[in-house]
TORKOL-4160 file (C-alpha; in steps of 0.2 Angstrom, whole numbers, padded with zeros to 4 digits, m for minus):
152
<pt num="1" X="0354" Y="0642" Z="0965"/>
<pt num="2" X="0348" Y="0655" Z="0955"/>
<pt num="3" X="0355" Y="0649" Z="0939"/>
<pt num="4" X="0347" Y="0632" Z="0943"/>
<pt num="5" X="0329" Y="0641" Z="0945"/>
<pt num="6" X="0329" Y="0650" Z="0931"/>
<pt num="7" X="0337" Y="0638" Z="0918"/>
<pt num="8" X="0322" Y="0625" Z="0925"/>
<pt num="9" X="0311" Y="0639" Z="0921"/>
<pt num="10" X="0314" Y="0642" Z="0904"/>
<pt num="11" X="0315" Y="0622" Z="0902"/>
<pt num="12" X="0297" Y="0620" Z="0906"/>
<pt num="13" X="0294" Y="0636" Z="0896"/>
<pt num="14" X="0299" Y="0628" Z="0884"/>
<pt num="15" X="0292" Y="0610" Z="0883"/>
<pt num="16" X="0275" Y="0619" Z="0886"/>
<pt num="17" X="0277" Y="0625" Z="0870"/>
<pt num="18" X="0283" Y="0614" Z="0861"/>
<pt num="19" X="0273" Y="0598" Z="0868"/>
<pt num="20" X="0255" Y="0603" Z="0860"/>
<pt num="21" X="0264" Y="0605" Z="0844"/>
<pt num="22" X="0271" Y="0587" Z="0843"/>
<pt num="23" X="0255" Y="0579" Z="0851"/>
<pt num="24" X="0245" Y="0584" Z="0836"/>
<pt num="25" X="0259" Y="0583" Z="0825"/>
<pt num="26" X="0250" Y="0564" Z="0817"/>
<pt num="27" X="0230" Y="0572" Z="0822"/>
<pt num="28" X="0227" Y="0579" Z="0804"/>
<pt num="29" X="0234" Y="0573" Z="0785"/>
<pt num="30" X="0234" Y="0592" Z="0782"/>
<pt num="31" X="0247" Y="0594" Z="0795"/>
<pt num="32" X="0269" Y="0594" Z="0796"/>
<pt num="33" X="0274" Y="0597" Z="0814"/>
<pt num="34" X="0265" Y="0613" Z="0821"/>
<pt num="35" X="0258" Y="0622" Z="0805"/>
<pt num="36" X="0241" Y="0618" Z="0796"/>
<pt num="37" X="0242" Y="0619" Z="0779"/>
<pt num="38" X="0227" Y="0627" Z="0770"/>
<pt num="39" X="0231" Y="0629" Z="0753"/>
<pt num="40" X="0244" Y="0628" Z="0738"/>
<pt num="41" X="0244" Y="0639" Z="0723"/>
<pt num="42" X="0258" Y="0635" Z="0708"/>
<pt num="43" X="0260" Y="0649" Z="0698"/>
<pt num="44" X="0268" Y="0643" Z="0680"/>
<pt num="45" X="0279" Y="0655" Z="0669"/>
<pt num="46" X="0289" Y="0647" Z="0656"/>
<pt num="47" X="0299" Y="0634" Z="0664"/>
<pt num="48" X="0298" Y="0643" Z="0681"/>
<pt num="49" X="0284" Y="0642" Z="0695"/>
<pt num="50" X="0282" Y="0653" Z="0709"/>
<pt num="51" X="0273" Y="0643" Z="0725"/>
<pt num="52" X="0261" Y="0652" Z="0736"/>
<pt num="53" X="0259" Y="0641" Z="0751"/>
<pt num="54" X="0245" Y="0647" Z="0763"/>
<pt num="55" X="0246" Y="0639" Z="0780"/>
<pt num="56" X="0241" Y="0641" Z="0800"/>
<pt num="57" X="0256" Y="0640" Z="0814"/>
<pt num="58" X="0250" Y="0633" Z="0832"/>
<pt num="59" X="0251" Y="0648" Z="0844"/>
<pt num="60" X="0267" Y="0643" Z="0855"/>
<pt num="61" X="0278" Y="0640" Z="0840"/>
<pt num="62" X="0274" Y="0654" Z="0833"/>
<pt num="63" X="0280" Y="0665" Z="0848"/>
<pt num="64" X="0296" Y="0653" Z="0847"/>
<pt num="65" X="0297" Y="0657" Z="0829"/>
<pt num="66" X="0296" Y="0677" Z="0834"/>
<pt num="67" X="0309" Y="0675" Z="0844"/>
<pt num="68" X="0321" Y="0663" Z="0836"/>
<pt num="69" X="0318" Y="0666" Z="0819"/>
<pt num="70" X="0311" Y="0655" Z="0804"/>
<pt num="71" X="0325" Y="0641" Z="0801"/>
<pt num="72" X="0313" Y="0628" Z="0808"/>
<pt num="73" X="0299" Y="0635" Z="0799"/>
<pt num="74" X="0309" Y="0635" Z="0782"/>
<pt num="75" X="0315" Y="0615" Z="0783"/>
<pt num="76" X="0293" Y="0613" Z="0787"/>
<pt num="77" X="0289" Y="0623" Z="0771"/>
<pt num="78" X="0302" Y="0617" Z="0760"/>
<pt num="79" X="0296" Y="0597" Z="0767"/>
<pt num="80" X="0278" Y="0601" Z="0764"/>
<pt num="81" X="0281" Y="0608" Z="0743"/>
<pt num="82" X="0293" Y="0594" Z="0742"/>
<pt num="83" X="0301" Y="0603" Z="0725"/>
<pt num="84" X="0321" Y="0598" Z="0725"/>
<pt num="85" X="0327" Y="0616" Z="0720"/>
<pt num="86" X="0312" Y="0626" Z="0729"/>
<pt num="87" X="0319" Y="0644" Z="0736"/>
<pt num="88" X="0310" Y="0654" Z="0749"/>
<pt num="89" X="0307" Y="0673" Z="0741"/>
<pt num="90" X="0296" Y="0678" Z="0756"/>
<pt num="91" X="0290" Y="0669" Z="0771"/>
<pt num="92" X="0279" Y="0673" Z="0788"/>
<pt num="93" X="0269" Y="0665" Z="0801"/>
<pt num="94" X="0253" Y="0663" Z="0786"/>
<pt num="95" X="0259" Y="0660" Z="0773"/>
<pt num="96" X="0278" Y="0657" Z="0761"/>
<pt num="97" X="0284" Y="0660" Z="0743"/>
<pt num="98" X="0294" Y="0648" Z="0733"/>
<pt num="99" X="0301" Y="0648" Z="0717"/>
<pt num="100" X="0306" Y="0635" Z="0707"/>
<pt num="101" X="0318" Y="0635" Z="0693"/>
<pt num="102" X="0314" Y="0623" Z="0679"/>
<pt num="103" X="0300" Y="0616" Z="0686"/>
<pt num="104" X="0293" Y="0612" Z="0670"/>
<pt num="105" X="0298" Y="0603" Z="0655"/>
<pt num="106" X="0305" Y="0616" Z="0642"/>
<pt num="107" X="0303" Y="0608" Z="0623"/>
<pt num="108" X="0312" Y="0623" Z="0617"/>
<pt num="109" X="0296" Y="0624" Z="0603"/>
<pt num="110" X="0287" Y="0637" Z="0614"/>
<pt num="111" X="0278" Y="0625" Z="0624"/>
<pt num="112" X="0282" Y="0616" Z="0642"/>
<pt num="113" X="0274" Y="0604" Z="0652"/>
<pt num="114" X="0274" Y="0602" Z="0670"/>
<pt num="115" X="0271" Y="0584" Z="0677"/>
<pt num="116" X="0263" Y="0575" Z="0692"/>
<pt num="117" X="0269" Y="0583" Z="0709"/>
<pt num="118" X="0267" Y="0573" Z="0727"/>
<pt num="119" X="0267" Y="0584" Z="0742"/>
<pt num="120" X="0270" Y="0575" Z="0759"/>
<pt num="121" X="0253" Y="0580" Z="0768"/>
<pt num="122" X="0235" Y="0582" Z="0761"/>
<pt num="123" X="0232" Y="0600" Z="0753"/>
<pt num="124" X="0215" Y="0605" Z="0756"/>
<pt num="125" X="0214" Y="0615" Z="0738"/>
<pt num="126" X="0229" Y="0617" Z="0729"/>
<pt num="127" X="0228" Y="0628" Z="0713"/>
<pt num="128" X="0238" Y="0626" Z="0695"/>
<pt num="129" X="0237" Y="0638" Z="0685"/>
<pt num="130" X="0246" Y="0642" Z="0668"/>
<pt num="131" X="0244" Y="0656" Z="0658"/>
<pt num="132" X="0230" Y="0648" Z="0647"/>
<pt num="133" X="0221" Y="0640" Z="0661"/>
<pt num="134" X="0219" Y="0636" Z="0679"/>
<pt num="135" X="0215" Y="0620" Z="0690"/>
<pt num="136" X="0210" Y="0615" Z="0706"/>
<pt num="137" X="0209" Y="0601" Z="0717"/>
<pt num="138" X="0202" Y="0597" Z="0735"/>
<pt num="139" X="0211" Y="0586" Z="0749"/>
<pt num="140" X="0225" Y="0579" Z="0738"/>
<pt num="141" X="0243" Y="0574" Z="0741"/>
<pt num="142" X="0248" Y="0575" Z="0722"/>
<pt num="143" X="0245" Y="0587" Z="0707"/>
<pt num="144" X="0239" Y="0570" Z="0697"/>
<pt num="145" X="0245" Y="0569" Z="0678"/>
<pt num="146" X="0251" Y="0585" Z="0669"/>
<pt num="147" X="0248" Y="0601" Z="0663"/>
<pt num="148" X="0255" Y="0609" Z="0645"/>
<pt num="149" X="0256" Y="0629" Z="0640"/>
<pt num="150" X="0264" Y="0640" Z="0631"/>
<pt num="151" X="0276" Y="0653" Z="0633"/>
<pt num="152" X="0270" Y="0670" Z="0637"/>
């Protein structure tokens, strides 16, 4: 009887938790499940770019991810970039660090290219920048168009 108590217990534990989350899961473009995101900086060396993605976690998932670990919050993070061959270097309740090989186009002349990117919810600001210059957008889904340098 015991048993039956306490597994109930942790059942509506649980769904407390969890329910806010998926109720405002479609309240906000800016959202993917239970984080907020807040902003996207693409960092672009040579072929490679480096993603700073800075973003808010709703209070019971993040006690669920202190205690269960980051998987879930991974597959969120890896959705919301949406980059094929994205890699997590670092990653935490505020913000993750991807990298991505070959993100840009390589013309093997010294110069690359990276093009239009779509994200899968609204960014707020999302920030390009190469080493020659910097660009930044406000409430989009996409980087629109593309963006050349040189190697450095």
């Amino acid at each position: 009887m015991k048993r039956v108590v306490y597994d109930l217990l942790i059942i509506l534990v649980l769904a407390a938790l969890v329910v806010p989350a998926v109720a405002t899961e479609n309240g906000s473009e800016c959202r993917c499940g239970y984080i907020m995101v807040q902003n996207i900086e693409i960092n672009l060396v040579n072929e490679d770019a480096q993603v700073n993605l800075t973003y808010d976690v709703d209070n019971g998932p993040k006690l669920l991810i202190h205690l269960l670990g980051t998987s879930d919050l991974r597959a969120k993070v890896l959705d919301v970039v949406n980059f094929e061959n994205a890699t997590i270097d670092e990653i935490g309740t505020d913000h993750a660090v991807l990298l991505i090989p070959g993100a840009a186009k390589d013309y093997e002349d010294g110069t690359f290219r990276f093009f239009e990117h779509n994200f899968t919810v609204t960014v707020p600001e999302l920030t390009v920048k190469t080493p020659q210059e910097q660009r930044v957008y406000y409430n989009t889904t996409k980087f629109p168009g593309s963006i050349g340098y040189f190697r450095t």
